[in-house]
C-alpha positions in Angstrom: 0.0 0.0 0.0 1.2 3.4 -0.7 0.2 6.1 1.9 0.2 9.9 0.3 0.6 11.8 3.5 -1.0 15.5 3.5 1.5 17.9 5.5 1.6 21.4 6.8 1.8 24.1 4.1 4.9 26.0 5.5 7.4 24.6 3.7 7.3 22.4 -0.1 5.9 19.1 0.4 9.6 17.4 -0.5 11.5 19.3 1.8 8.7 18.7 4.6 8.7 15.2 3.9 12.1 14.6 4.0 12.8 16.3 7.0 10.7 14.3 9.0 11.9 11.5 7.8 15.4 12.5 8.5 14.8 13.3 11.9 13.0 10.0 12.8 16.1 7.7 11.2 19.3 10.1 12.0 18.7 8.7 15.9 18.7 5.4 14.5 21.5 5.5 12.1 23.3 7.4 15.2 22.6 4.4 17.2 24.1 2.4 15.3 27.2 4.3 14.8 27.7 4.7 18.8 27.3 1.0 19.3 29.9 -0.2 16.2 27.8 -2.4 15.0 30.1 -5.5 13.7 30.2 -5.1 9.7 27.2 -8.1 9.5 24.6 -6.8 11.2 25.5 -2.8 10.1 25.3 -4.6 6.6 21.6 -5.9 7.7 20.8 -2.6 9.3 21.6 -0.7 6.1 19.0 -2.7 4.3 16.4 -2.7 6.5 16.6 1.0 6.6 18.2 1.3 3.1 14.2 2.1 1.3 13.5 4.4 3.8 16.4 6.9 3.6 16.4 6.3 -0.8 12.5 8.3 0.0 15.1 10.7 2.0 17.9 11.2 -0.8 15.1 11.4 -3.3 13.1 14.7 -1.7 16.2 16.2 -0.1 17.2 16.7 -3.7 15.9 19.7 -6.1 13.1 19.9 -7.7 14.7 19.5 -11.6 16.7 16.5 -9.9 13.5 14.4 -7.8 11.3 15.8 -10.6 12.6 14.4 -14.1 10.0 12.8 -15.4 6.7 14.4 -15.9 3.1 13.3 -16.2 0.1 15.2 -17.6 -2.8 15.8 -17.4 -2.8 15.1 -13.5 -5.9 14.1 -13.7 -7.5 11.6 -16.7 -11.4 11.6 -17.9 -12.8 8.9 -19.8 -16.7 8.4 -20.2 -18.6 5.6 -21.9 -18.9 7.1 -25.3 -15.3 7.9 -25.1 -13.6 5.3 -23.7 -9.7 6.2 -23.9 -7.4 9.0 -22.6 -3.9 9.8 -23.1 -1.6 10.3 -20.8 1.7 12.0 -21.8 5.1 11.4 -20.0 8.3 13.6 -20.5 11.9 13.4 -19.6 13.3 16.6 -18.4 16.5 15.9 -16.7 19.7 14.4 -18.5 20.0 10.7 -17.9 17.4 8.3 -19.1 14.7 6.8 -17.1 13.2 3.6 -16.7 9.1 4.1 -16.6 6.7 1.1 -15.2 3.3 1.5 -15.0 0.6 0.1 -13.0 -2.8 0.5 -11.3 -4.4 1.2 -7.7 -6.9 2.4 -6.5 -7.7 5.0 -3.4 -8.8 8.8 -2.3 -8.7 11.4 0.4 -9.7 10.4 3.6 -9.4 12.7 6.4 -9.0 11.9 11.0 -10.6 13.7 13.2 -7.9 16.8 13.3 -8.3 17.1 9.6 -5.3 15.7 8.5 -5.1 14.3 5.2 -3.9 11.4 3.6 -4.8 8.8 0.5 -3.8 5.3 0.8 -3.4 3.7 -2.9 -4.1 0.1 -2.5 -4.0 -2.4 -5.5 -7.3 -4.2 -4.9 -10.2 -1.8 -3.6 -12.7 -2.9 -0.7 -16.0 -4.7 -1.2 -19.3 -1.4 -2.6 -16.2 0.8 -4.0 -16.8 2.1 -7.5 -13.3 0.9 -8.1 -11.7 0.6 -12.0 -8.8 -1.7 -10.8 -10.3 -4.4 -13.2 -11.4 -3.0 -16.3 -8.3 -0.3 -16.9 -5.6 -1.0 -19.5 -2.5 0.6 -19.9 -0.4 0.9 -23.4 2.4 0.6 -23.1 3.4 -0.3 -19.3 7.4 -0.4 -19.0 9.6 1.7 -21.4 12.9 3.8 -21.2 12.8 7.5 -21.7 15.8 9.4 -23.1 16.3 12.9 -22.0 14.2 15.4 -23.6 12.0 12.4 -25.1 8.3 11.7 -24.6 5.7 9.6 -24.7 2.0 9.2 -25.1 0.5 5.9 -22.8 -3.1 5.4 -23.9 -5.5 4.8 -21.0 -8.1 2.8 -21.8 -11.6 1.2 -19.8 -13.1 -1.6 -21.0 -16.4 -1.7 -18.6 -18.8 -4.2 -18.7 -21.9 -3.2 -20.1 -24.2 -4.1 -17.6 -22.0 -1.9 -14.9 -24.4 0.6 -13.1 -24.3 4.5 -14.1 -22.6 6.7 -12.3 -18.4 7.4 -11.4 -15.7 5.0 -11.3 -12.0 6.1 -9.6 -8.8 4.7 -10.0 -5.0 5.4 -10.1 -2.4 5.4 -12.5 0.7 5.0 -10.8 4.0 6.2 -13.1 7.3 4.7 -11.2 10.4 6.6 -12.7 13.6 5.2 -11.9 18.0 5.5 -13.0 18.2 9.0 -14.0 20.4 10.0 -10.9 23.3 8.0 -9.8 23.1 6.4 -6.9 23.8 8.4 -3.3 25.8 7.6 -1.0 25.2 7.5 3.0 27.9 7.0 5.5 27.2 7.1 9.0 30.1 5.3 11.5 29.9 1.7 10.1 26.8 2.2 8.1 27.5 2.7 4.5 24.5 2.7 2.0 24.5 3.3 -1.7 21.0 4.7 -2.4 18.8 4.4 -5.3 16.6 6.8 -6.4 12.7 6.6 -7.3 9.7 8.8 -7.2 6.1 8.0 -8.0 3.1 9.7 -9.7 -0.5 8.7 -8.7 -2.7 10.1 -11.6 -6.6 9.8 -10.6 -8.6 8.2 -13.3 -12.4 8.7 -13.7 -14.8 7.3 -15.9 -18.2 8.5 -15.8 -21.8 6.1 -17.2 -24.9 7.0 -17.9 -26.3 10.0 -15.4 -23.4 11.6 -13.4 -24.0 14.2 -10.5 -22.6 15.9 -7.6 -23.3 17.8 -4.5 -22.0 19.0 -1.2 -23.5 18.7 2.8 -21.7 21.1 5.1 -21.4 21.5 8.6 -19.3 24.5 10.2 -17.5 25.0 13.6 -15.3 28.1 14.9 -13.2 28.4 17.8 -11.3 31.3 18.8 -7.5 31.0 19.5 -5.7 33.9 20.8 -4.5 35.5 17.7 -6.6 33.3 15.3 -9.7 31.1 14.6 -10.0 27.6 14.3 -12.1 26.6 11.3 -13.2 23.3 10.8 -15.7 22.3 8.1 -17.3 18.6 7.7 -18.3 17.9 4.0 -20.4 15.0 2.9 -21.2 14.2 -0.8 -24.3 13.8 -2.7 -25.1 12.3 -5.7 -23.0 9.9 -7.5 -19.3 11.5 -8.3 -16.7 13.0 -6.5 -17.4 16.9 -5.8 -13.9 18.2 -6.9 -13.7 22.1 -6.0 -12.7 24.5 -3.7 -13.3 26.2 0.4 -12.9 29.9 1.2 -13.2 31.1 4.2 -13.1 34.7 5.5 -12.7 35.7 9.3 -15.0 38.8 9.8 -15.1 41.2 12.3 -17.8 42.8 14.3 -18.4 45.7 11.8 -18.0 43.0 8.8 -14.5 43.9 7.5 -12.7 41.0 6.6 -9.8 40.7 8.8 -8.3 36.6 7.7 -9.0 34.8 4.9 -7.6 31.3 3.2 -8.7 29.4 0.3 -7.8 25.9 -0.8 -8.9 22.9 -3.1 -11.3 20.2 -2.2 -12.2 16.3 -3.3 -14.5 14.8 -1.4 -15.5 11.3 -2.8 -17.8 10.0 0.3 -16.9 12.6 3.4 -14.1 14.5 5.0 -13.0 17.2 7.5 -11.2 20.3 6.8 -9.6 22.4 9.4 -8.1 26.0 8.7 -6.1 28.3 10.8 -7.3 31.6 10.1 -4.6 33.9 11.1 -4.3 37.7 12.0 -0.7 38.2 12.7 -1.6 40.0 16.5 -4.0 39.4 19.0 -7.6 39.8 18.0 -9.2 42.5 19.5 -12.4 41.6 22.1 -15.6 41.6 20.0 -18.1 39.3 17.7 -16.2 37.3 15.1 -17.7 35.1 12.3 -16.8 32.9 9.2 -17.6 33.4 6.1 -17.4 30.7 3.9 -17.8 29.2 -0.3 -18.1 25.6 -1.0 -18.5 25.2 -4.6 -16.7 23.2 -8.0 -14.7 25.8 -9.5 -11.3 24.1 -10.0 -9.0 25.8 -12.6 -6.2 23.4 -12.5 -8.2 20.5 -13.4 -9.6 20.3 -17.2 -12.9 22.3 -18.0 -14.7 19.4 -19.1 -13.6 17.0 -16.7 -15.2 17.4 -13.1 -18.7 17.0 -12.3 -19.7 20.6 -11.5 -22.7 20.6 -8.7 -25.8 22.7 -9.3 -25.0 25.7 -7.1 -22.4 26.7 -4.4 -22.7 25.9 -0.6 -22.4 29.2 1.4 -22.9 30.2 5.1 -22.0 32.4 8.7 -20.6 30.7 11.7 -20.4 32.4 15.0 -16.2 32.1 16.3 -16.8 31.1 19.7 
């Protein structure tokens, strides 16, 4: 299973990633170095821990470097009349790559704080409108040169009898070679490090009558210099509702005083929860949120995502 973590915004998602996962193996790797491991069992260590710290080496680097290969569109739709996409994949950096292809299946799910994550599994569970079975991929392992590309045809063969309404999947684009290996040298540890990165491109494919929709629920809670905004959204219809949240932080006289915006897919239900930050102390009076649920979504193709019949808009009271 492959776990796509959502993280704080303060920093790029490589370098926030990486950093954690430096932090939480440096102690072990330390370990190991303080004890002098015999050569063996440092051997054994390094190999245990050697897939771990390649995800390390791979986002500490830049983004040209953990970035070579590219895949567009991000996101692929395919309907019944139409029942292929392309998918094109480019080699920007300067060694070639090696490309494999396969499928999974998964999408945002969110805990109780809010926190994000998608866990990409190759068979989905038992109800899920899953296209693990019925998507084929052309071709599924190449080489790409530098500066070459490549157009992989993606391709649904659904049964005919198959319900209306929207299928998900993943394309998964596994690039690997094009930066020598790295290597890691900590006392007796010594690792040579292979580099590999990952692209999960969601897949829809929409049958018959396709719709979407939004349920939301809204909490505030004051925090000293900010407000705690947390949102529970629960989908109608029968497709993903792929769009956005903005929220404003009003003030007693209604002058906007904090605002944040970000992008939304909810495919059954999730939580959102936003910091909306003033920078000092918020003065003592009545403070609400302002906030817009609807489907606009600019970086995904115009004719792609269901769009729902109207926005979801509404006050909460910051308490």
């Amino acid at each position: 299973m492959l776990t796509l973590p959502q993280l704080p915004t303060e920093r790029p998602v490589t370098e926030r990633l990486a950093r954690a996962l430096a932090r939480a193996l440096s102690v072990a790797l330390a370990v190991a170095a303080v004890l002098t491991l015999a050569n063996g069992i440092a051997r054994a260590f390094a190999r245990a821990f050697g897939g771990a710290m390649a995800v390390i080496g791979l986002l500490a680097l830049s983004p040209s470097a953990a970035q070579a290969v590219t895949v567009s569109p991000t996101a692929v739709y395919i309907t019944s009349r139409n029942p292929s996409a392309l998918l094109t994949l480019i080699n920007t950096g300067s060694r070639p790559e090696e490309i494999e292809l396969s499928i999974g299946f998964g999408y945002p799910v969110s805990d109780s704080t809010g926190a994000l994550r998608v866990d990409i599994v190759d068979t989905a569970a038992a109800g899920e409108p899953s296209l693990t079975s019925y998507l084929r991929l052309f071709p599924r392992r190449l080489v790409l040169q530098p500066g070459q590309r490549q157009v992989v045809r993606v391709m649904v063969a659904m049964p005919a009898g198959a319900a209306d309404g929207e299928y998900w999947g993943r394309v998964l684009v596994k690039s690997r070679g094009g930066e020598p290996p790295i290597e890691q040298n900590q006392g007796n540890v010594r690792m040579q490090l292979s580099l590999e990165t990952t692209f999960a491109t969601a897949v829809f494919f929409h049958k018959g009558e396709v719709k979407t929709g939004i349920e939301v629920s809204a909490a505030a809670r004051r925090m000293g210099d900010s407000v705690q905004f947390t949102v529970d959204l629960k989908r109608d219809g029968n497709s993903a509702f792929l769009g956005r949240i903005r929220a404003e932080l009003l003030d007693a006289k209604g002058a906007t005083v904090a605002e944040v915006e970000d992008v939304v897919a909810v495919y059954r239900s999730l939580r959102r929860r936003f910091v909306l930050r003033t920078g000092k102390p918020l003065p003592a009076g009545a403070y609400r949120v302002r906030y817009l649920v609807d489907t606009e979504r600019p970086d995904l193709p115009p004719q792609g995502p269901i769009k729902a019949a109207a926005p979801v808009s509404g006050f909460v009271e910051a308490h």
